[in-house]
N, CA and C atoms as a LAMMPS dump frame, in Angstrom:
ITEM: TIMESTEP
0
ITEM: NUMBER OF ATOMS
426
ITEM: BOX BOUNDS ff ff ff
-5.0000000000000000e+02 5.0000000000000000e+02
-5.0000000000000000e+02 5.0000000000000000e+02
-5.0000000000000000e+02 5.0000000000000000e+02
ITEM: ATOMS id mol type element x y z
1 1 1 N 244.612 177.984 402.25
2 1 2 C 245.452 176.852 401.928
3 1 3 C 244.644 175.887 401.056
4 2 1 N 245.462 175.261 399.956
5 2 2 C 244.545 174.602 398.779
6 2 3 C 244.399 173.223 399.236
7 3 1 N 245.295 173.075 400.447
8 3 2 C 245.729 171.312 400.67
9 3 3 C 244.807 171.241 401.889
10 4 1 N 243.828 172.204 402.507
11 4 2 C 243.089 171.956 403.879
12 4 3 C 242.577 170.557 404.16
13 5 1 N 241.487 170.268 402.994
14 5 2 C 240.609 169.57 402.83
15 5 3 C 240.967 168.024 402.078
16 6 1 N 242.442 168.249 401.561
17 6 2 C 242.652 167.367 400.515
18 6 3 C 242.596 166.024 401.507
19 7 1 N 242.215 164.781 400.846
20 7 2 C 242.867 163.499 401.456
21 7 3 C 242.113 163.608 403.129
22 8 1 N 240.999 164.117 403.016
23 8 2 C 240.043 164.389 404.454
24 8 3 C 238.575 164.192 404.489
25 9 1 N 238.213 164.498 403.742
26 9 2 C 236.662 164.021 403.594
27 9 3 C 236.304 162.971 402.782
28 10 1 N 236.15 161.474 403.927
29 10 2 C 235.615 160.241 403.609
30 10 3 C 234.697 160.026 404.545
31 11 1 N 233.747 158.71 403.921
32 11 2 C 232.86 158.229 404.79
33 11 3 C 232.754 156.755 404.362
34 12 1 N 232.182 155.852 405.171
35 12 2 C 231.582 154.413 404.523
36 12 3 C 230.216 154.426 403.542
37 13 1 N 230.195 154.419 402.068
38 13 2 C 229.421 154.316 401.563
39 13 3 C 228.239 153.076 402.275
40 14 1 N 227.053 153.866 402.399
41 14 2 C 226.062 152.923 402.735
42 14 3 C 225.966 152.395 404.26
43 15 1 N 226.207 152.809 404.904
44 15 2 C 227 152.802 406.921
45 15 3 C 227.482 153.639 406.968
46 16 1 N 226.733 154.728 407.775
47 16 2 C 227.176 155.84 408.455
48 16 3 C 227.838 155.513 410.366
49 17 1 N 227.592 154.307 411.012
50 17 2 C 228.376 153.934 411.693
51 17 3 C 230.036 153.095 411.904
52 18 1 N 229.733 152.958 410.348
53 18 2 C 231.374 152.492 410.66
54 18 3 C 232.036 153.921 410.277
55 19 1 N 233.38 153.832 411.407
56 19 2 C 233.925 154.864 410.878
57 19 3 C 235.594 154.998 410.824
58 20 1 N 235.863 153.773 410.104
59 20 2 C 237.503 153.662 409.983
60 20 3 C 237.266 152.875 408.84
61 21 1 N 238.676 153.011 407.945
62 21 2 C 238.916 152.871 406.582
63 21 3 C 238.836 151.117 406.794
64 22 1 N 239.398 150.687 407.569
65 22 2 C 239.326 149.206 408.11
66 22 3 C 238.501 148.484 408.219
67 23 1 N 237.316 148.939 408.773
68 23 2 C 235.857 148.271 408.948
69 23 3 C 234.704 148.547 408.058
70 24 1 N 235.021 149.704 406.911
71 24 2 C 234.555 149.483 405.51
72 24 3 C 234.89 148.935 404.469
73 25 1 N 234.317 147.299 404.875
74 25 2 C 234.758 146.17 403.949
75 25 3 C 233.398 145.387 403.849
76 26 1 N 233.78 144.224 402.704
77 26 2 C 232.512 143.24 402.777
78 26 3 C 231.364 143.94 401.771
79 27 1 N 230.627 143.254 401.513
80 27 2 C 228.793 144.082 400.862
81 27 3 C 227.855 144.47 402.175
82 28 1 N 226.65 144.905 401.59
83 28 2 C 226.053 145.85 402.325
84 28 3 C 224.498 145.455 401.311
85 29 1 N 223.257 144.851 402.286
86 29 2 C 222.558 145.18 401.368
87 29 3 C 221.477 146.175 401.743
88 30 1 N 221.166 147.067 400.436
89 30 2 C 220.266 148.42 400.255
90 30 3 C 219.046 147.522 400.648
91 31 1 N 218.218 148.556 401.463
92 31 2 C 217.342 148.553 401.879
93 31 3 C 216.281 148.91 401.162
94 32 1 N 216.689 150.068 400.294
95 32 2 C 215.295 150.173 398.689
96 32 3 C 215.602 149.052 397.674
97 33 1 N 216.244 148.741 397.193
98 33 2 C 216.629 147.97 396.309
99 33 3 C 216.686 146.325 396.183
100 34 1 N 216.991 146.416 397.805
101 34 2 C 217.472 144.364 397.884
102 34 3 C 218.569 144.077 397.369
103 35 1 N 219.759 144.868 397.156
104 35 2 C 220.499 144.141 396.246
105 35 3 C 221.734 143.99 397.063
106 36 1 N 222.765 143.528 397.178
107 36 2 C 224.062 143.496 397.937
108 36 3 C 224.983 144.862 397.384
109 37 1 N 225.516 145.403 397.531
110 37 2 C 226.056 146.606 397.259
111 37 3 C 227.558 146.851 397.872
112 38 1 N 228.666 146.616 397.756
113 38 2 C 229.981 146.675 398.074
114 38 3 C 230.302 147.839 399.173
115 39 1 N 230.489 148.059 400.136
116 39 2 C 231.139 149.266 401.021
117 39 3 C 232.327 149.806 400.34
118 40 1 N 232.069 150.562 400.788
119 40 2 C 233.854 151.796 399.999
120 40 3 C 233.987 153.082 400.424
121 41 1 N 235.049 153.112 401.322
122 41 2 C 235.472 154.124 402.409
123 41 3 C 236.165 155.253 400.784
124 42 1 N 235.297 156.173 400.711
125 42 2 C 235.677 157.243 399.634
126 42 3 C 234.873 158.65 400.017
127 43 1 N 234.909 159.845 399.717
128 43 2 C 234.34 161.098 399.371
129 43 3 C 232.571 160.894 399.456
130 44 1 N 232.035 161.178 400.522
131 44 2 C 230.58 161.396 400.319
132 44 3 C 229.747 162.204 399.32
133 45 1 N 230.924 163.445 398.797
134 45 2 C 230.422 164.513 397.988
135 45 3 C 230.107 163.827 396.3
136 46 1 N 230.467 162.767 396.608
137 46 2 C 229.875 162.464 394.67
138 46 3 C 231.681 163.487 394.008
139 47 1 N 230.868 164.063 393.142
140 47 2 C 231.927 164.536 392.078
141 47 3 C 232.49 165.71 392.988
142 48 1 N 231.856 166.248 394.031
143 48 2 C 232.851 167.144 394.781
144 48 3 C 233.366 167.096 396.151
145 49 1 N 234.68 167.662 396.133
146 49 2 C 235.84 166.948 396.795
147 49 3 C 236.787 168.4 396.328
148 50 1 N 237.387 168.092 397.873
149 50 2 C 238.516 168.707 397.494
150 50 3 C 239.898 168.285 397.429
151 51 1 N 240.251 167.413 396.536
152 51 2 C 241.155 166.284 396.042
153 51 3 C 242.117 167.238 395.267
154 52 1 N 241.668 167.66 394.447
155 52 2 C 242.516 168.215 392.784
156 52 3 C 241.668 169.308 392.593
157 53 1 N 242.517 170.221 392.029
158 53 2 C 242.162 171.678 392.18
159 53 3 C 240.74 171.958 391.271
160 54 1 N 240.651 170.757 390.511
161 54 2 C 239.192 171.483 389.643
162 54 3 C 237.604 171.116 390.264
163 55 1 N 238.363 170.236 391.04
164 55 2 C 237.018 169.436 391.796
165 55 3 C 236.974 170.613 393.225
166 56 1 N 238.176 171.374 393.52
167 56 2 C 238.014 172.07 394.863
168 56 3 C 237.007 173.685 394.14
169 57 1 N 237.438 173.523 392.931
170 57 2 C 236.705 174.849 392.763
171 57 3 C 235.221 174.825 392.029
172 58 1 N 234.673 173.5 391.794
173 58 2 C 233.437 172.784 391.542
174 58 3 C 232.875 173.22 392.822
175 59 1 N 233.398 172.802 394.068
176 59 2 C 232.66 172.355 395.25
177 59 3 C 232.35 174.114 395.938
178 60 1 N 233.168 174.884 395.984
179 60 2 C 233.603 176.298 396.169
180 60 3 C 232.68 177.115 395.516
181 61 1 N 232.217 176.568 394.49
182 61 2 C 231.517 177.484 393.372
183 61 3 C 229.771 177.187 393.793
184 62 1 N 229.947 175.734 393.88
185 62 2 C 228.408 174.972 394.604
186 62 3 C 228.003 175.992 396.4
187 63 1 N 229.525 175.813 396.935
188 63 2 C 228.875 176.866 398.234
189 63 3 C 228.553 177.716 398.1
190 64 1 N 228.767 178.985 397.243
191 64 2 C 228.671 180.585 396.941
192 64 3 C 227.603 180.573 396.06
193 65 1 N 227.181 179.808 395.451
194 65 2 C 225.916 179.71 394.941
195 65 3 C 224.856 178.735 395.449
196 66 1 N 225.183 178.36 396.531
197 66 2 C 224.467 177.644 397.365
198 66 3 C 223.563 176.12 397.459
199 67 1 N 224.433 176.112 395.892
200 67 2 C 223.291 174.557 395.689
201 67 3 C 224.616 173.602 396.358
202 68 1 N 223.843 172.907 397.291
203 68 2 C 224.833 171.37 397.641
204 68 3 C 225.793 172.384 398.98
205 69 1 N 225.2 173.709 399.263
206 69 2 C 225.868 174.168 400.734
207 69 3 C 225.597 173.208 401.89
208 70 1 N 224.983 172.313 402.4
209 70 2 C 224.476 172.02 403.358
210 70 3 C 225.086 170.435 403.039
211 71 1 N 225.139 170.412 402.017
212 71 2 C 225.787 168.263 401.906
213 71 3 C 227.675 168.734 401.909
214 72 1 N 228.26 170.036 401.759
215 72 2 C 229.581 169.851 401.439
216 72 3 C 229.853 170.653 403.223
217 73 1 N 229.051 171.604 403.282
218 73 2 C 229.396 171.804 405.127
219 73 3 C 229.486 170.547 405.824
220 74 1 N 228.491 169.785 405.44
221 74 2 C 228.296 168.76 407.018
222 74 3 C 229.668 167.852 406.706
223 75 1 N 230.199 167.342 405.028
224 75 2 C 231.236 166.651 405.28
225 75 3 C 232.426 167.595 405.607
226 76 1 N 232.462 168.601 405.335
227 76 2 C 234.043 169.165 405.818
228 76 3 C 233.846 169.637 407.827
229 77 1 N 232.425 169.683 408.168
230 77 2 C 232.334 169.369 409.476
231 77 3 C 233.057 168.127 409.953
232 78 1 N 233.072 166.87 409.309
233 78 2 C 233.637 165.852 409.492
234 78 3 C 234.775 165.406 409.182
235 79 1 N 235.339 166.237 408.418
236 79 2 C 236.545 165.738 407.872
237 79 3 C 237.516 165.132 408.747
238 80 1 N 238 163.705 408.258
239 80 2 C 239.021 163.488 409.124
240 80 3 C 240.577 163.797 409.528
241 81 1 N 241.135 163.963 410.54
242 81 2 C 242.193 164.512 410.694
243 81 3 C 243.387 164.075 409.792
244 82 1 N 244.605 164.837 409.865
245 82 2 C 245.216 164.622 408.433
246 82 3 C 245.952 163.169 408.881
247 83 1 N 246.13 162.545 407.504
248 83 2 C 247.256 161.31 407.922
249 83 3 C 246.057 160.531 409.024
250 84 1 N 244.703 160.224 409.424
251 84 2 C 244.519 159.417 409.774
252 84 3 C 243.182 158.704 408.704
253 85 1 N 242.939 157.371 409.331
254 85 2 C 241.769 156.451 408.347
255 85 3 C 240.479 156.547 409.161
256 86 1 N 240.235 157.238 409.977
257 86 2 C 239.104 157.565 410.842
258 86 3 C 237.791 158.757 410.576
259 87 1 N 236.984 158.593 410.93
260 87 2 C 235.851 159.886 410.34
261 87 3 C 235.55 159.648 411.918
262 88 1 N 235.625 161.244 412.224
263 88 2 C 235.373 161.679 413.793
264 88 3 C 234.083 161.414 414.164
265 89 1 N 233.467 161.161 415.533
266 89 2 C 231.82 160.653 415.85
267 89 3 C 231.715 162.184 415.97
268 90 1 N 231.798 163.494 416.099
269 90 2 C 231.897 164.396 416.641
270 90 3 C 232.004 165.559 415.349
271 91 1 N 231.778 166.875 415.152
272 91 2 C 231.763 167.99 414.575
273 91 3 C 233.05 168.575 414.885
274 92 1 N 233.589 168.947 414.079
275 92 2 C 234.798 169.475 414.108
276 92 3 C 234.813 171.165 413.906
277 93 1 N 233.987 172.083 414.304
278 93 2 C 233.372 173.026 413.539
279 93 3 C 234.477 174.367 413.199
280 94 1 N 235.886 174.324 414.027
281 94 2 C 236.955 174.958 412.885
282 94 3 C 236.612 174.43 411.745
283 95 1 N 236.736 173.566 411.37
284 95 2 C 236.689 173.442 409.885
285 95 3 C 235.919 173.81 408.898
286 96 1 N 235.276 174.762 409.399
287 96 2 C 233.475 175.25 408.779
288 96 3 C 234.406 176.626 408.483
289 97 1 N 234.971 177.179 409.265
290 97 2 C 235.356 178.613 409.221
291 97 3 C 236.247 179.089 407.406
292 98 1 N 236.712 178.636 406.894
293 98 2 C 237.208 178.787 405.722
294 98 3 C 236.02 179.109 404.535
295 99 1 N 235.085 177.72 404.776
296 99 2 C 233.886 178.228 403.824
297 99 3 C 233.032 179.285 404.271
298 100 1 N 233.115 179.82 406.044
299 100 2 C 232.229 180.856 406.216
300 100 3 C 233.059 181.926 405.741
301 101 1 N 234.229 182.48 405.945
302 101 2 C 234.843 183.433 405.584
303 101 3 C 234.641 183.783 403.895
304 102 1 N 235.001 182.721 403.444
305 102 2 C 234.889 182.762 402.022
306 102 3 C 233.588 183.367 401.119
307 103 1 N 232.297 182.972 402.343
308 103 2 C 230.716 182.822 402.101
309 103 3 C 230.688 184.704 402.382
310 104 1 N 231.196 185.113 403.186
311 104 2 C 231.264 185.848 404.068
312 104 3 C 232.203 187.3 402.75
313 105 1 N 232.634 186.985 402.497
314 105 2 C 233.829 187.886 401.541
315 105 3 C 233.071 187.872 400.261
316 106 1 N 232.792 186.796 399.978
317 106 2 C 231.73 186.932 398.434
318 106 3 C 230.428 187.915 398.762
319 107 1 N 229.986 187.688 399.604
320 107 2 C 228.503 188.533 399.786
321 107 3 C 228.728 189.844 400.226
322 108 1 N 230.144 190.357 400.767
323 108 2 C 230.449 191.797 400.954
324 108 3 C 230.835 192.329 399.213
325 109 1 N 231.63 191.585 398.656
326 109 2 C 232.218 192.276 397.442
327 109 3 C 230.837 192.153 396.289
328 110 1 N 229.956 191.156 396.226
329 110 2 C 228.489 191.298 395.84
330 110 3 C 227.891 192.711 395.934
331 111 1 N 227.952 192.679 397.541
332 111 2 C 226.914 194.126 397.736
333 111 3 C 227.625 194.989 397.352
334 112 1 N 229.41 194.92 397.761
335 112 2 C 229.706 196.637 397.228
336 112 3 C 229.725 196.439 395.158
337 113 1 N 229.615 195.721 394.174
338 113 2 C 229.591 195.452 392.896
339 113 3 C 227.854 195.794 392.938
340 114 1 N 226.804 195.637 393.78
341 114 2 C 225.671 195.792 393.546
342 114 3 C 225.528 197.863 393.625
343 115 1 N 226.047 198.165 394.737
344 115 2 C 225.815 199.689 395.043
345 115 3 C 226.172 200.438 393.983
346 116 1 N 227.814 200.224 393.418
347 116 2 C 228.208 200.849 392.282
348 116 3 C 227.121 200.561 391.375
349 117 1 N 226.69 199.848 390.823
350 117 2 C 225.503 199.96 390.099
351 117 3 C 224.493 200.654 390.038
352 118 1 N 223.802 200.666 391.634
353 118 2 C 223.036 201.202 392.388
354 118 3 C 223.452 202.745 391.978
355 119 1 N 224.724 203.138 392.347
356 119 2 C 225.167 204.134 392.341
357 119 3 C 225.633 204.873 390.871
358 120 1 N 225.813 204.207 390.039
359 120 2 C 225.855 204.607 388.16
360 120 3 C 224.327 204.355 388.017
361 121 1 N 223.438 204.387 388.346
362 121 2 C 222.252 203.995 388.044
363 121 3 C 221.638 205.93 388.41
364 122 1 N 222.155 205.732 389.189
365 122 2 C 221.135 207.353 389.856
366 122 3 C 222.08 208.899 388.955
367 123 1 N 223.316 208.126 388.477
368 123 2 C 223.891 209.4 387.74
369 123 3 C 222.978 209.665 386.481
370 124 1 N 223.076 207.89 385.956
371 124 2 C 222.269 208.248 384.494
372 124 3 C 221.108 208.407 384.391
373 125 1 N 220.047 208.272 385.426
374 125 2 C 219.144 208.65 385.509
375 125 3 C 218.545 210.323 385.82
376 126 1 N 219.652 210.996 386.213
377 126 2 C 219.876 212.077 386.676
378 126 3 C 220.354 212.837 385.583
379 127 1 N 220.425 212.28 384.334
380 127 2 C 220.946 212.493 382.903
381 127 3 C 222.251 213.555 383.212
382 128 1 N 223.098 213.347 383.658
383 128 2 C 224.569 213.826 384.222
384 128 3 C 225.709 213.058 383.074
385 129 1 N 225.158 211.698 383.021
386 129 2 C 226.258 210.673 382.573
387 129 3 C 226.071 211.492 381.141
388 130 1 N 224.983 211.619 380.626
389 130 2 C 225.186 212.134 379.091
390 130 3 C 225.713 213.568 378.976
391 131 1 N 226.248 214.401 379.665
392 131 2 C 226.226 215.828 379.408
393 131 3 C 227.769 215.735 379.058
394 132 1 N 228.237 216.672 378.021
395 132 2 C 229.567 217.028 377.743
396 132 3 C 230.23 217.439 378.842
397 133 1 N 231.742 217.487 378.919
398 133 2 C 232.454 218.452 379.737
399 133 3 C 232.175 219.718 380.411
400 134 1 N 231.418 220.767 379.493
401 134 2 C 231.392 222.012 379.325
402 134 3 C 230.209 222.227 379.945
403 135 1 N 228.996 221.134 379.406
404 135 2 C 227.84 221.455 380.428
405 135 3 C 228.35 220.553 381.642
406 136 1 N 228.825 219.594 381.605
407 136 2 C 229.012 219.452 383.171
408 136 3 C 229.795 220.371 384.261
409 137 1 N 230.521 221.309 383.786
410 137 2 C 231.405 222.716 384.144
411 137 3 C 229.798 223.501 385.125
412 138 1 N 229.364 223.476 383.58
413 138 2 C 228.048 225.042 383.689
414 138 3 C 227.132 224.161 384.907
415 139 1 N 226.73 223.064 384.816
416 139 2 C 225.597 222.417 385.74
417 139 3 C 226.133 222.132 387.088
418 140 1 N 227.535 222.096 387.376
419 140 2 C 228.11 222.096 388.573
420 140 3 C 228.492 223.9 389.25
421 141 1 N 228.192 224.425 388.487
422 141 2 C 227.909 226.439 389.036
423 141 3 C 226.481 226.504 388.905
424 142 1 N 225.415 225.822 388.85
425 142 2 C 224.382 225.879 388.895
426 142 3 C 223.816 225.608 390.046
């Protein structure tokens, strides 16, 4: 389903204890910086999100190649339930199961795309792939 995630993974920029759309208000000041810094209940993932279909297949593409697996698991661990303004204190870990399956289906169809290779690799090396029809006739009664 393309809509799992949509309109579900938020957090309080800069406060990881507040956790309702309500009580991320006001500034916030950074602790490296000194500076006052605005709160804003939005997407922890930066540019990925699964909002709109090009940003879901940005984020999809980051898991299966593994860069940013571990910052887009922990927020869809959290994602909040649909239709509410809340981010759960708690792991939600159904929600992990879509990207494992997915993780899970790419690395089977990998290995079987790796074997065929594996496996055209030992014909032509076996110099089979180059032989005509006729010697492949005669070398298979051989």
């Amino acid at each position: 389903n393309l809509t799992a995630f949509h309109d579900r993974i938020f957090a309080c920029s800069h406060d990881d204890s507040i956790r309702s759309k309500q009580a991320c208000i006001n500034v916030h000041m950074d602790q490296v910086t000194g500076v006052l810094v605005p709160r804003v209940f939005s997407t922890p993932l930066g540019g990925d999100s699964f909002d709109d279909l090009g940003a879901a297949i940005l984020a999809v593409y980051r898991c299966l190649n593994r860069t940013g697996w571990s910052k887009i698991m922990e927020a869809v661990l959290y994602a909040t339930p649909p239709g509410d303004g809340t981010v759960p204190s708690h792991r939600t870990h159904v929600n992990a199961l879509p990207l494992i399956l997915l993780e899970i289906l790419a690395n089977m169809t990998l290995y079987q795309a790796l074997n065929a290779i594996m496996v055209n690799s030992i014909g032509v090396t076996k110099r089979r792939a180059f032989l005509t029809g006729p010697q492949k006739c005669w070398d298979a009664t051989v």
